[in-house]
N, CA, C, O and CB atoms as a CASP TS submission, in Angstrom:
PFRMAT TS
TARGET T0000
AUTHOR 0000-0000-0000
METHOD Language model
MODEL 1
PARENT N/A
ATOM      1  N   UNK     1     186.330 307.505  -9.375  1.00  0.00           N
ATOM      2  CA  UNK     1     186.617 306.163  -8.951  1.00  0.00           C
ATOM      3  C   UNK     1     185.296 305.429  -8.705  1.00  0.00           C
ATOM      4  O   UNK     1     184.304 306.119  -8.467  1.00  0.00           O
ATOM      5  CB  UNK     1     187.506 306.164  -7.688  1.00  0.00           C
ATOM      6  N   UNK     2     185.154 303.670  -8.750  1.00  0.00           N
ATOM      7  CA  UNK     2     184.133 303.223  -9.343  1.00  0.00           C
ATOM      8  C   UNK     2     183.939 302.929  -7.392  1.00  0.00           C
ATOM      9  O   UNK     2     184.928 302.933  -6.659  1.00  0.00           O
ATOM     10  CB  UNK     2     184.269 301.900 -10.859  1.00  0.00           C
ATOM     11  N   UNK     3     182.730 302.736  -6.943  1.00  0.00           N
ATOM     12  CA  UNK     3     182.624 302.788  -5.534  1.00  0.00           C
ATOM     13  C   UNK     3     183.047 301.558  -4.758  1.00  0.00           C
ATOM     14  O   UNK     3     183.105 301.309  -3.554  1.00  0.00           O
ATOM     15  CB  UNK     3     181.303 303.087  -5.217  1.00  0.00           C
ATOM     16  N   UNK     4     183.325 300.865  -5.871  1.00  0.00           N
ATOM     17  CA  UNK     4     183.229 298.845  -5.680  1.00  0.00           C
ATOM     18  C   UNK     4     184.831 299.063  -5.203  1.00  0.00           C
ATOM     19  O   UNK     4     185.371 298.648  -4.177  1.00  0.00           O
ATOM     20  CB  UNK     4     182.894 297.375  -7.704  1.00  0.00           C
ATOM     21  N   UNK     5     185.486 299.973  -6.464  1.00  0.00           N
ATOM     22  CA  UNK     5     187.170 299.900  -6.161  1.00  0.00           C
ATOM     23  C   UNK     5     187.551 300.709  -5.304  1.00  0.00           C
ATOM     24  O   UNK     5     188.678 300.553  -4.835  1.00  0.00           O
ATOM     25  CB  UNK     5     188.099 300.194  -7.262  1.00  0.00           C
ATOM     26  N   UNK     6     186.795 301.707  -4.895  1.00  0.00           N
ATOM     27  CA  UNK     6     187.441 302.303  -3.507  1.00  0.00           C
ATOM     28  C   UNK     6     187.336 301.785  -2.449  1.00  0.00           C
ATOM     29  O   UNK     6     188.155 301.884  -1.535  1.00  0.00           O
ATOM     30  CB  UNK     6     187.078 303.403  -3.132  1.00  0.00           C
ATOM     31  N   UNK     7     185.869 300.893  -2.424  1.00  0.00           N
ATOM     32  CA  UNK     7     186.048 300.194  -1.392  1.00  0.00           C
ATOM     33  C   UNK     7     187.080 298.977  -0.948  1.00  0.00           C
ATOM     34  O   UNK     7     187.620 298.752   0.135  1.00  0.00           O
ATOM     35  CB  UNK     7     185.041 299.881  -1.339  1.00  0.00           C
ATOM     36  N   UNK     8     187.125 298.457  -1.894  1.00  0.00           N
ATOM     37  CA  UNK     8     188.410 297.747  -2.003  1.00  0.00           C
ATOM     38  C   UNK     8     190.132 298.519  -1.353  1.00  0.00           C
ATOM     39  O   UNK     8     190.813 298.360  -0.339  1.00  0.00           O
ATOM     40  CB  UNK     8     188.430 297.523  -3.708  1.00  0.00           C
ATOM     41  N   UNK     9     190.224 299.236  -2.419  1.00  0.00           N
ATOM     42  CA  UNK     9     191.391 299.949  -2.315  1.00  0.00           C
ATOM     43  C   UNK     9     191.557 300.575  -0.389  1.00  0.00           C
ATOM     44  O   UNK     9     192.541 300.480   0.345  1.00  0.00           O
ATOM     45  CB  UNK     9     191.200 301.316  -3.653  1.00  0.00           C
ATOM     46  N   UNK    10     190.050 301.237  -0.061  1.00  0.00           N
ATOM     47  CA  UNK    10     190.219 301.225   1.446  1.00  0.00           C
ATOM     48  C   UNK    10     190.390 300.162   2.393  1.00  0.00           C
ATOM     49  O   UNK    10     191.221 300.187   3.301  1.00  0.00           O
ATOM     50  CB  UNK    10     189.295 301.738   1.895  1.00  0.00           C
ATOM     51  N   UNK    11     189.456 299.076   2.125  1.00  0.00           N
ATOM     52  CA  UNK    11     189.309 297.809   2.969  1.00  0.00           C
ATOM     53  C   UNK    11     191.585 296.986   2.661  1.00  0.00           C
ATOM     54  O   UNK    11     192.139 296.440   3.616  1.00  0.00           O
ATOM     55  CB  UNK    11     187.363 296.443   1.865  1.00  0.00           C
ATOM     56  N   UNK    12     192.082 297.091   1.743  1.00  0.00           N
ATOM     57  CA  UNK    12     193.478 296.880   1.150  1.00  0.00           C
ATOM     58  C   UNK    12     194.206 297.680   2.135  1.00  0.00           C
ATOM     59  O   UNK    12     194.967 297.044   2.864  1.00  0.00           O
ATOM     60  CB  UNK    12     193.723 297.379  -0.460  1.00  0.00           C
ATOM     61  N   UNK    13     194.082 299.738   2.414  1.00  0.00           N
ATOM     62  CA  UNK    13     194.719 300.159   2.802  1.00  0.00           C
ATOM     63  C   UNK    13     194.879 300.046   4.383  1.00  0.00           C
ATOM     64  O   UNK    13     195.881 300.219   5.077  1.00  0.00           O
ATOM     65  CB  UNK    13     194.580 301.009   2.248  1.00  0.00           C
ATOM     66  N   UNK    14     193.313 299.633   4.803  1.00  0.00           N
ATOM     67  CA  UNK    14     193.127 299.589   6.128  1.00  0.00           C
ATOM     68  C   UNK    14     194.454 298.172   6.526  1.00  0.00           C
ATOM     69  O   UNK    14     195.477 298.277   7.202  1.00  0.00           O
ATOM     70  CB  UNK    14     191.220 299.261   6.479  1.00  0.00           C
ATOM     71  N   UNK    15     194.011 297.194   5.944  1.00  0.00           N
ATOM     72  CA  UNK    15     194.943 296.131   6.373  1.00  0.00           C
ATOM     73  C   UNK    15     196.321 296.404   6.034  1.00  0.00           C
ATOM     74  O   UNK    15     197.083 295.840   6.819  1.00  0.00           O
ATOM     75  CB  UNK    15     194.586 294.853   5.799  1.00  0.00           C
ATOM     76  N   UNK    16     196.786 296.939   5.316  1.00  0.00           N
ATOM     77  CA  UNK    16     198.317 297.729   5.754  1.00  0.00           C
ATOM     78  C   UNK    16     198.270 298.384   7.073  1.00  0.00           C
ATOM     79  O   UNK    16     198.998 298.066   8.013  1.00  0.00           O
ATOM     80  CB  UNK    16     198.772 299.013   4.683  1.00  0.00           C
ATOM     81  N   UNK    17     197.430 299.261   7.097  1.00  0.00           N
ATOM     82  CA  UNK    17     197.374 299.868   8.348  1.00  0.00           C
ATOM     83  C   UNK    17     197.671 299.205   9.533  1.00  0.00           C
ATOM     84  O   UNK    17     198.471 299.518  10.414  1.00  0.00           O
ATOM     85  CB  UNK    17     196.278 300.317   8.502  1.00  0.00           C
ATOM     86  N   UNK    18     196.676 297.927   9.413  1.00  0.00           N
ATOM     87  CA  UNK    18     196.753 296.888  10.656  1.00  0.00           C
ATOM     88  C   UNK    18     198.264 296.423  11.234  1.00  0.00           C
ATOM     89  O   UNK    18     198.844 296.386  12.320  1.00  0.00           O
ATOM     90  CB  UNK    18     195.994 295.481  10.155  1.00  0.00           C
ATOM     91  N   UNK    19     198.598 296.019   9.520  1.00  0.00           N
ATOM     92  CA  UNK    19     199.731 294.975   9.204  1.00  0.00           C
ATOM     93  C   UNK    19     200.980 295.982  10.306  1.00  0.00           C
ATOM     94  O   UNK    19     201.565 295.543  11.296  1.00  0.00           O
ATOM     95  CB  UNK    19     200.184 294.795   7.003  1.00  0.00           C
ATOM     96  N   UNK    20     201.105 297.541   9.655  1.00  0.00           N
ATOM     97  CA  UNK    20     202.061 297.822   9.751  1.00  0.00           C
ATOM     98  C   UNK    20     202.363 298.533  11.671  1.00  0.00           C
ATOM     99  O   UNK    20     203.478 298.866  12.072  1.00  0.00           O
ATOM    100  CB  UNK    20     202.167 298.652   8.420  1.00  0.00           C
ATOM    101  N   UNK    21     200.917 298.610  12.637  1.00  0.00           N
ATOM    102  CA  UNK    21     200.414 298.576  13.995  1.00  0.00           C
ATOM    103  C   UNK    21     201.132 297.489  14.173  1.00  0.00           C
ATOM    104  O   UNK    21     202.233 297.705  14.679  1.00  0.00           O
ATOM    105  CB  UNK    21     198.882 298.523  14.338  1.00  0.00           C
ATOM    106  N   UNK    22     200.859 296.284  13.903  1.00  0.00           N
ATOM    107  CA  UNK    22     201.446 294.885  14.049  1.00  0.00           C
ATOM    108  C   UNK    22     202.746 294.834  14.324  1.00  0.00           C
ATOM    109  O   UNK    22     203.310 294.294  15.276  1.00  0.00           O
ATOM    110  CB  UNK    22     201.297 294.102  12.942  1.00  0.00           C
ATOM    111  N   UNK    23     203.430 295.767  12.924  1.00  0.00           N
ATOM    112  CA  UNK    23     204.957 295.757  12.996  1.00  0.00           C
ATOM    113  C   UNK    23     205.649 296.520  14.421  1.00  0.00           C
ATOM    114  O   UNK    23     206.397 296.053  15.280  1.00  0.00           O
ATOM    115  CB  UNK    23     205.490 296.579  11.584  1.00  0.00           C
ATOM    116  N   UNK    24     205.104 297.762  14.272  1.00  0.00           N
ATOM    117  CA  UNK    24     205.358 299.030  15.587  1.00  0.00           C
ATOM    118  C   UNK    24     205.269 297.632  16.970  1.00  0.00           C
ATOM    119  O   UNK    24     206.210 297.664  17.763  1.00  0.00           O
ATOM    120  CB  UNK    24     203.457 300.777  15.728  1.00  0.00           C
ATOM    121  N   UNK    25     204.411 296.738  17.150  1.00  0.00           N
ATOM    122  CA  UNK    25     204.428 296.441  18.115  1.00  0.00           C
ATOM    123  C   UNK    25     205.564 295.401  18.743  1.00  0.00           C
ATOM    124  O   UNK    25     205.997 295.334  19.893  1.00  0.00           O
ATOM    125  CB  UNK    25     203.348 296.201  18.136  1.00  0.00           C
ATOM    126  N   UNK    26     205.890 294.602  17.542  1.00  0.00           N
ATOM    127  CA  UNK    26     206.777 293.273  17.506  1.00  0.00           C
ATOM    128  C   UNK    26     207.955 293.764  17.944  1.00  0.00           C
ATOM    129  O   UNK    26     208.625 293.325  18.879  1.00  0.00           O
ATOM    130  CB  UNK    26     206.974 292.503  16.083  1.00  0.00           C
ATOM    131  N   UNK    27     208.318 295.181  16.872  1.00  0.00           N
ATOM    132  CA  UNK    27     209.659 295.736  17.086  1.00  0.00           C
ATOM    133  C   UNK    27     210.176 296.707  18.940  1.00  0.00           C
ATOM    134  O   UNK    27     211.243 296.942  19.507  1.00  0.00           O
ATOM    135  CB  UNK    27     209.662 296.911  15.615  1.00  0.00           C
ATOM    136  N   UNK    28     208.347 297.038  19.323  1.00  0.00           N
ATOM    137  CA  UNK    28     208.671 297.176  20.524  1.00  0.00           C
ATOM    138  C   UNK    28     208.991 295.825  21.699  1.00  0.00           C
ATOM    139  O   UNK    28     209.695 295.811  22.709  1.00  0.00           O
ATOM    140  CB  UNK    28     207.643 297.983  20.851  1.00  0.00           C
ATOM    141  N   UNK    29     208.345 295.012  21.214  1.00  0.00           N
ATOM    142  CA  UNK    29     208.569 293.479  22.172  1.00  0.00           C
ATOM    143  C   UNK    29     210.201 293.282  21.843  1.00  0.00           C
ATOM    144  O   UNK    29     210.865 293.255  22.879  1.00  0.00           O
ATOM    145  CB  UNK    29     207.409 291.760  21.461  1.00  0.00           C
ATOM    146  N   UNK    30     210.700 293.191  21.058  1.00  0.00           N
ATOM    147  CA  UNK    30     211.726 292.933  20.534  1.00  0.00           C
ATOM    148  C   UNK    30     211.826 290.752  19.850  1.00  0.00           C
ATOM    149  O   UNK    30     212.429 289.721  20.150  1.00  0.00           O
ATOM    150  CB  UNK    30     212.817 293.587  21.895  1.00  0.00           C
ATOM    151  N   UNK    31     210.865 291.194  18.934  1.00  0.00           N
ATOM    152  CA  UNK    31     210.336 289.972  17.957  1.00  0.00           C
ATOM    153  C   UNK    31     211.498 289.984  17.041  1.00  0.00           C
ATOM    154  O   UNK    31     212.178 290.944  16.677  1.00  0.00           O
ATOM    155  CB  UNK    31     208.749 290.216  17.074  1.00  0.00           C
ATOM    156  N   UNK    32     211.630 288.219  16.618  1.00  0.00           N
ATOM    157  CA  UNK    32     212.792 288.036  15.915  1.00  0.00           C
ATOM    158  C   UNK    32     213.024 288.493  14.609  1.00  0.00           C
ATOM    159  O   UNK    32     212.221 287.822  13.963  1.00  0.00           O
ATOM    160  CB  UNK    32     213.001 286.896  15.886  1.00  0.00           C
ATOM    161  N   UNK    33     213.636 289.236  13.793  1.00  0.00           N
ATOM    162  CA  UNK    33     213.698 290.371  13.244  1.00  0.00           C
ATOM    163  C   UNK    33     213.403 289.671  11.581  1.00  0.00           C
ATOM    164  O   UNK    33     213.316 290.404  10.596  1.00  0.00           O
ATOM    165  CB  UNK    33     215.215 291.241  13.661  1.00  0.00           C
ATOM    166  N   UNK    34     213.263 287.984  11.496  1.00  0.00           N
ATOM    167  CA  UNK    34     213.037 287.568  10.271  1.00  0.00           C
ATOM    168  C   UNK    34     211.423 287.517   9.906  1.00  0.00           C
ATOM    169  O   UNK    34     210.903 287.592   8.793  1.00  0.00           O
ATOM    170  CB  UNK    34     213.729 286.255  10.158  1.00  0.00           C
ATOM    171  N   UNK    35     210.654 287.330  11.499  1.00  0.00           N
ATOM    172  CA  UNK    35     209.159 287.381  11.472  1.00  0.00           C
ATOM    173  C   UNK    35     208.451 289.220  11.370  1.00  0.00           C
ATOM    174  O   UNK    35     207.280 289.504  11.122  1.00  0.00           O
ATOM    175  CB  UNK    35     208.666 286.493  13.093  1.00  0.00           C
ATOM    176  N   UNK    36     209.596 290.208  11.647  1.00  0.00           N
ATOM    177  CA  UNK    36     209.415 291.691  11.430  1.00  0.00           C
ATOM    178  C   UNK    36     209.219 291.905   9.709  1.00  0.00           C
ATOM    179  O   UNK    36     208.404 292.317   8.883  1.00  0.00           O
ATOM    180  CB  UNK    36     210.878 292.573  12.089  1.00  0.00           C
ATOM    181  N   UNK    37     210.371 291.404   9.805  1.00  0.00           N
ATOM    182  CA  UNK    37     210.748 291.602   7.785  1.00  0.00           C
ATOM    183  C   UNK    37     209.672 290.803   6.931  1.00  0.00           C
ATOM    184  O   UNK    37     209.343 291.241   5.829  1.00  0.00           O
ATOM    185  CB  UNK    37     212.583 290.692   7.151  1.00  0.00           C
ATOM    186  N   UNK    38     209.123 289.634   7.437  1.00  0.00           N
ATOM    187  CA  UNK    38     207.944 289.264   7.085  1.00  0.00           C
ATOM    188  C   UNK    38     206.622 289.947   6.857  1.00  0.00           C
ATOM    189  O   UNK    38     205.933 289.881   5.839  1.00  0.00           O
ATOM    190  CB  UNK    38     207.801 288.571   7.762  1.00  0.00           C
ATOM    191  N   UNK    39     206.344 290.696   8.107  1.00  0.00           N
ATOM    192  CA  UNK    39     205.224 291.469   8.278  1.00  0.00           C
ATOM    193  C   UNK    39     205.868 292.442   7.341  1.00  0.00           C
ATOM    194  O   UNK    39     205.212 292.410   6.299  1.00  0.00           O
ATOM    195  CB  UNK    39     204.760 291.931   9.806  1.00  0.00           C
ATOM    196  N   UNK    40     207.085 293.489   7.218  1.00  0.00           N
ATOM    197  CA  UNK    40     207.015 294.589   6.531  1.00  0.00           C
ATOM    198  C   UNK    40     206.847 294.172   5.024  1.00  0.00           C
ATOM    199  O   UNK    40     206.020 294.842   4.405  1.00  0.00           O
ATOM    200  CB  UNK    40     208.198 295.433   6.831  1.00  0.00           C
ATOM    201  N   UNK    41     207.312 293.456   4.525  1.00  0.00           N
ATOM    202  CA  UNK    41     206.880 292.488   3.028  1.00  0.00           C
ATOM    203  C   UNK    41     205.145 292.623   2.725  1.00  0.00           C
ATOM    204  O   UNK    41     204.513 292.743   1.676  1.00  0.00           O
ATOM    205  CB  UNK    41     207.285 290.427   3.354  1.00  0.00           C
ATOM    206  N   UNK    42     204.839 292.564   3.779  1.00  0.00           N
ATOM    207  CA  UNK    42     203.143 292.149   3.982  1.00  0.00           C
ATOM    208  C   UNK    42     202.720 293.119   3.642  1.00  0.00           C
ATOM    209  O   UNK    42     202.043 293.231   2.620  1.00  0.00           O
ATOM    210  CB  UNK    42     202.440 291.775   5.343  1.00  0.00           C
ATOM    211  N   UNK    43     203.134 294.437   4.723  1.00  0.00           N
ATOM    212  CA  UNK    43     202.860 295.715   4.505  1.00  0.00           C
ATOM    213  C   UNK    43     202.804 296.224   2.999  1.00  0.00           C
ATOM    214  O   UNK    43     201.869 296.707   2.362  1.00  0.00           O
ATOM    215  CB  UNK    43     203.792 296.399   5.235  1.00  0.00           C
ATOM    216  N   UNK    44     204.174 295.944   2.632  1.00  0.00           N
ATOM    217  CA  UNK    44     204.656 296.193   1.364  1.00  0.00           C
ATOM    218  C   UNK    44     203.967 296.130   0.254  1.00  0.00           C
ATOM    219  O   UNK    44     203.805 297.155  -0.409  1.00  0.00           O
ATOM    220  CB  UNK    44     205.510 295.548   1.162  1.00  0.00           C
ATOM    221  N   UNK    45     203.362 294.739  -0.207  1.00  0.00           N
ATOM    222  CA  UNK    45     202.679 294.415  -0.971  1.00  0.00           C
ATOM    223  C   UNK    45     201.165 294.779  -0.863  1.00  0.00           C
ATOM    224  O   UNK    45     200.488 295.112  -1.835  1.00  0.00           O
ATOM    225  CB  UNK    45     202.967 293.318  -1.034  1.00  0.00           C
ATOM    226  N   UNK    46     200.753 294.692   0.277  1.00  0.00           N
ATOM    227  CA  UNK    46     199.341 295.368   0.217  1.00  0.00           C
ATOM    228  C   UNK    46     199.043 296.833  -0.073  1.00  0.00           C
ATOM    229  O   UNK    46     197.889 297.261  -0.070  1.00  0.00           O
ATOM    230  CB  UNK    46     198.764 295.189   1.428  1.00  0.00           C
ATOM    231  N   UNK    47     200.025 297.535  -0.305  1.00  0.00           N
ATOM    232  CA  UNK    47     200.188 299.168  -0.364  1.00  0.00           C
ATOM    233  C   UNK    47     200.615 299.113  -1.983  1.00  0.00           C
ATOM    234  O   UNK    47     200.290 300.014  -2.758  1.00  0.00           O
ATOM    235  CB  UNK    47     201.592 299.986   0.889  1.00  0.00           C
ATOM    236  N   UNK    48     201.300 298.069  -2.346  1.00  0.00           N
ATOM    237  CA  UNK    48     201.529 298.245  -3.631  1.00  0.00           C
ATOM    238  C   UNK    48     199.910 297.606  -4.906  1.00  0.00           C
ATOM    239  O   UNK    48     199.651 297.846  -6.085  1.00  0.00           O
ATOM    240  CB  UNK    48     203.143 297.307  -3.753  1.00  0.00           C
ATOM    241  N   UNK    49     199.091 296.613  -3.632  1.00  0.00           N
ATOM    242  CA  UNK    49     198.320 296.007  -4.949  1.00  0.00           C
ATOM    243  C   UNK    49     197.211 297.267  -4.123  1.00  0.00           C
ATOM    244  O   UNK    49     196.172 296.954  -4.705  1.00  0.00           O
ATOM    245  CB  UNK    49     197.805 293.760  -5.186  1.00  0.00           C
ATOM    246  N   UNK    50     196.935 298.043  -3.497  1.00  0.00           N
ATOM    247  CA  UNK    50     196.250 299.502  -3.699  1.00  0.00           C
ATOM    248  C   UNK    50     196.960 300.725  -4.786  1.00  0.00           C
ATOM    249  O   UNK    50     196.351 301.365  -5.643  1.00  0.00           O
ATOM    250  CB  UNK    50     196.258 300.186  -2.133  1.00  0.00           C
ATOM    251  N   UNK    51     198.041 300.786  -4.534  1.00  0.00           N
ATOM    252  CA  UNK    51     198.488 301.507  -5.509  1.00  0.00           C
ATOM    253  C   UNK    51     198.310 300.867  -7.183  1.00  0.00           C
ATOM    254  O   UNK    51     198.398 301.750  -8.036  1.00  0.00           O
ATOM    255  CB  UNK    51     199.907 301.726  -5.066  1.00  0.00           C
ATOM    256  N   UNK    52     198.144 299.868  -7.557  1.00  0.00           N
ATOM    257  CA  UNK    52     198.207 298.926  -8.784  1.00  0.00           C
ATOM    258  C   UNK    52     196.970 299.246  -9.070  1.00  0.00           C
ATOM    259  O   UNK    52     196.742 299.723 -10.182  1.00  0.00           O
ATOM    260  CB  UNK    52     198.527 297.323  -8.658  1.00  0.00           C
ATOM    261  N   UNK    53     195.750 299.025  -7.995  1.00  0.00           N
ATOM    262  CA  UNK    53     194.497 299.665  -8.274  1.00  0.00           C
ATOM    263  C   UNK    53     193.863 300.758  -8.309  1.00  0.00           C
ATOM    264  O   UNK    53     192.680 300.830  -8.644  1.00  0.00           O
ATOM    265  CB  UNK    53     193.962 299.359  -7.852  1.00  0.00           C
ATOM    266  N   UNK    54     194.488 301.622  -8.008  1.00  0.00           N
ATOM    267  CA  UNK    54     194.453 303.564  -8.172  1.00  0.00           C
ATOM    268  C   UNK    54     195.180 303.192  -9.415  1.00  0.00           C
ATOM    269  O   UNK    54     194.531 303.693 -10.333  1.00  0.00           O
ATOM    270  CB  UNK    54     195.481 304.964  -6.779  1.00  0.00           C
ATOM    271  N   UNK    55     195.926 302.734  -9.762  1.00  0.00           N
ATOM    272  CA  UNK    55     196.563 303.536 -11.503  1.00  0.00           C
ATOM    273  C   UNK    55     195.725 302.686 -12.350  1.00  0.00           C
ATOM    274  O   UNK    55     195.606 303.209 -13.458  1.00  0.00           O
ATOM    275  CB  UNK    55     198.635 303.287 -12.110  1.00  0.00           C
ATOM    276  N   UNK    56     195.034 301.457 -12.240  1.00  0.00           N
ATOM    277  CA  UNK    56     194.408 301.276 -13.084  1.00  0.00           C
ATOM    278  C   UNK    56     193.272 302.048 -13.562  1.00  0.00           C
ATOM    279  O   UNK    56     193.247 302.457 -14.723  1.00  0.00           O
ATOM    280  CB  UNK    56     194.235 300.371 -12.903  1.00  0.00           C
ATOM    281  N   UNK    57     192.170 302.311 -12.595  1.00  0.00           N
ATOM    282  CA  UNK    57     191.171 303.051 -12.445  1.00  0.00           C
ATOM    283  C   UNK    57     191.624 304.013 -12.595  1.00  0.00           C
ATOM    284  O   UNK    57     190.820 304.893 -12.290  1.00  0.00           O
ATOM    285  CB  UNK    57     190.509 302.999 -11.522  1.00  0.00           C
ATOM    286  N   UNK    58     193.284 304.701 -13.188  1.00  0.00           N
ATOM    287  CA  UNK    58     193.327 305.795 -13.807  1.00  0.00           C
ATOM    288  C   UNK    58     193.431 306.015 -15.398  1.00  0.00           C
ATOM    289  O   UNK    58     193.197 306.904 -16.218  1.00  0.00           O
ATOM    290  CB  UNK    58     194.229 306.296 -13.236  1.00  0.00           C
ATOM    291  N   UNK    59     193.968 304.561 -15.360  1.00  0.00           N
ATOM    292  CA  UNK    59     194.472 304.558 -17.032  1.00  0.00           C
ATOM    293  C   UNK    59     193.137 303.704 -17.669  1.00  0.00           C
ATOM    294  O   UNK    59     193.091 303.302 -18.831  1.00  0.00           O
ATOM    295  CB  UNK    59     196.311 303.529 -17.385  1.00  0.00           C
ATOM    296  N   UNK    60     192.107 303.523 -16.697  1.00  0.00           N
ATOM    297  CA  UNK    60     190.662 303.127 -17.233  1.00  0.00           C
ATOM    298  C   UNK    60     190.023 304.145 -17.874  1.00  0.00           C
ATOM    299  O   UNK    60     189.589 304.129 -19.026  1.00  0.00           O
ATOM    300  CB  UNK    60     189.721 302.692 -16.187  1.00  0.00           C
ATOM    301  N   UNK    61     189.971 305.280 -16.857  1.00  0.00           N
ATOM    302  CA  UNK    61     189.305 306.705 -17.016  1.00  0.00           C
ATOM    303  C   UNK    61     190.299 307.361 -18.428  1.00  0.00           C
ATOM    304  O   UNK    61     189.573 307.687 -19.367  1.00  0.00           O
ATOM    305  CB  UNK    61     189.501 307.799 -15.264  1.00  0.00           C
ATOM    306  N   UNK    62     191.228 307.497 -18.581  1.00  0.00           N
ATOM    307  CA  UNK    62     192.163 307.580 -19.667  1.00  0.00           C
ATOM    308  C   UNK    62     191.572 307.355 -20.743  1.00  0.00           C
ATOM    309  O   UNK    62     190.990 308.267 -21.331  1.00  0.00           O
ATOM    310  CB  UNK    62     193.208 306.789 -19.608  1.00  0.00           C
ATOM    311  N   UNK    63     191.605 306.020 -21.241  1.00  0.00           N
ATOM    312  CA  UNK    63     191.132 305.192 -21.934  1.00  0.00           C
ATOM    313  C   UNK    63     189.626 305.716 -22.310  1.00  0.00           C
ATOM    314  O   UNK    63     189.494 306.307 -23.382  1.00  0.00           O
ATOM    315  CB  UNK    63     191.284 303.934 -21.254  1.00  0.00           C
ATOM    316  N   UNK    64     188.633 305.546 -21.575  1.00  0.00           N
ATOM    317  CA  UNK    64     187.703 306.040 -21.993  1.00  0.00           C
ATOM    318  C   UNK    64     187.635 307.938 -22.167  1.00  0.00           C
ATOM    319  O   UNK    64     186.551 308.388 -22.540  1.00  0.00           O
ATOM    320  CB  UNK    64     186.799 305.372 -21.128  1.00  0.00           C
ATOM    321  N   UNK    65     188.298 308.518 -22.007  1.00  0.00           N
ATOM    322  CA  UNK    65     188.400 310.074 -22.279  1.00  0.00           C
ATOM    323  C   UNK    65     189.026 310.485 -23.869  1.00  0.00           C
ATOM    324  O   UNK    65     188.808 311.473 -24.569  1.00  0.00           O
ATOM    325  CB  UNK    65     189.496 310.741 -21.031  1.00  0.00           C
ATOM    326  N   UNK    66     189.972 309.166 -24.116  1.00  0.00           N
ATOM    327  CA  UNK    66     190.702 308.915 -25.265  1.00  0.00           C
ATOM    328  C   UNK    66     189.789 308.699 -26.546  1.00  0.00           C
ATOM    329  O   UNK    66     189.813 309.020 -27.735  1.00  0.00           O
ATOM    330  CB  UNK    66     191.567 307.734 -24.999  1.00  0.00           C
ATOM    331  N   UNK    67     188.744 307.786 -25.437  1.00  0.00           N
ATOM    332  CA  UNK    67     187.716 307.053 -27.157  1.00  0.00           C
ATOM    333  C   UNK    67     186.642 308.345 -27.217  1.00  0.00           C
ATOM    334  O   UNK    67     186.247 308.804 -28.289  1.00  0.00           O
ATOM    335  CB  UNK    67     186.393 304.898 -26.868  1.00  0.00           C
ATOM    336  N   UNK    68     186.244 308.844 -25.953  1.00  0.00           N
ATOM    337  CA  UNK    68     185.307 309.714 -26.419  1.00  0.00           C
ATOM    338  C   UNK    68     185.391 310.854 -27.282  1.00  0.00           C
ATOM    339  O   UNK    68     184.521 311.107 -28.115  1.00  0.00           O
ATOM    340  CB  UNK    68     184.858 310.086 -25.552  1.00  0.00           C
ATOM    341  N   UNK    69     186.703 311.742 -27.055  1.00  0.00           N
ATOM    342  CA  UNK    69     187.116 312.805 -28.146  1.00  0.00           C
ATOM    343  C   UNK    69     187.513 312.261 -29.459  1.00  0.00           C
ATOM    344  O   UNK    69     187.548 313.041 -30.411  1.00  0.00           O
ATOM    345  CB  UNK    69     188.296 313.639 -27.680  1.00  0.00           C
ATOM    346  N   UNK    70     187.852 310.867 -29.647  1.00  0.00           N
ATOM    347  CA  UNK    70     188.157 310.428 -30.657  1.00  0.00           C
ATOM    348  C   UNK    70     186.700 310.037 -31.222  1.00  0.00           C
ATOM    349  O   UNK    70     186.674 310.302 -32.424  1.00  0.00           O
ATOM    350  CB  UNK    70     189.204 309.431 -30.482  1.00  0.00           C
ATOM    351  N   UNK    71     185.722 309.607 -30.864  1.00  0.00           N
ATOM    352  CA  UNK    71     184.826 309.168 -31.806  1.00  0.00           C
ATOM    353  C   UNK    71     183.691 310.313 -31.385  1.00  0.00           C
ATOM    354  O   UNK    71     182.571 309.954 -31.020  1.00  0.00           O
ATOM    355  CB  UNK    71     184.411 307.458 -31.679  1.00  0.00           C
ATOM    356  N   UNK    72     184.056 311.680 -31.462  1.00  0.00           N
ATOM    357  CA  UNK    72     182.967 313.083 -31.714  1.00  0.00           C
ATOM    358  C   UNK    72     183.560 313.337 -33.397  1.00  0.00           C
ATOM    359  O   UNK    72     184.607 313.334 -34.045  1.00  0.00           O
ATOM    360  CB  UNK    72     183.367 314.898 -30.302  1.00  0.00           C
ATOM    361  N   UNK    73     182.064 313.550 -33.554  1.00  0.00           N
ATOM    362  CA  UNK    73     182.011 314.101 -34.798  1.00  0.00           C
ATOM    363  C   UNK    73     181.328 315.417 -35.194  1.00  0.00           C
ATOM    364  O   UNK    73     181.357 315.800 -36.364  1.00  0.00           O
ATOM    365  CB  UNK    73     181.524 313.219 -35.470  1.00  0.00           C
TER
END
């Protein structure tokens, strides 16, 4: 993994992290359950555009493993 995208992908996972502390807390206050479902959406999507960026940076590495055995001679 390229060091630029892990950092990313961590600095992404951390703020889920935050997001989803956030949630644990609202649901202990007893917060109105449309501003909960909001935050878990939040959660949601930030875990998915880290995951979007782990499979790219997999099917990158792919890709180049593909061209290299293909163009040995």
């Amino acid at each position: 993994m390229i060091d630029a995208d892990k950092k990313t992908i961590i600095t992404t996972v951390k703020k889920a992290w935050g997001t989803i502390k956030k949630i644990e807390s609202m649901l202990e206050e007893g917060i109105y359950c449309a501003n909960v479902a909001q935050q878990i959406n939040a959660a949601i999507g930030l875990l998915k555009q880290a995951n979007n960026k782990l499979e790219v940076d997999d099917f990158v590495k792919e890709l180049i493993r593909v061209w290299d055995v293909s163009t040995r001679k």
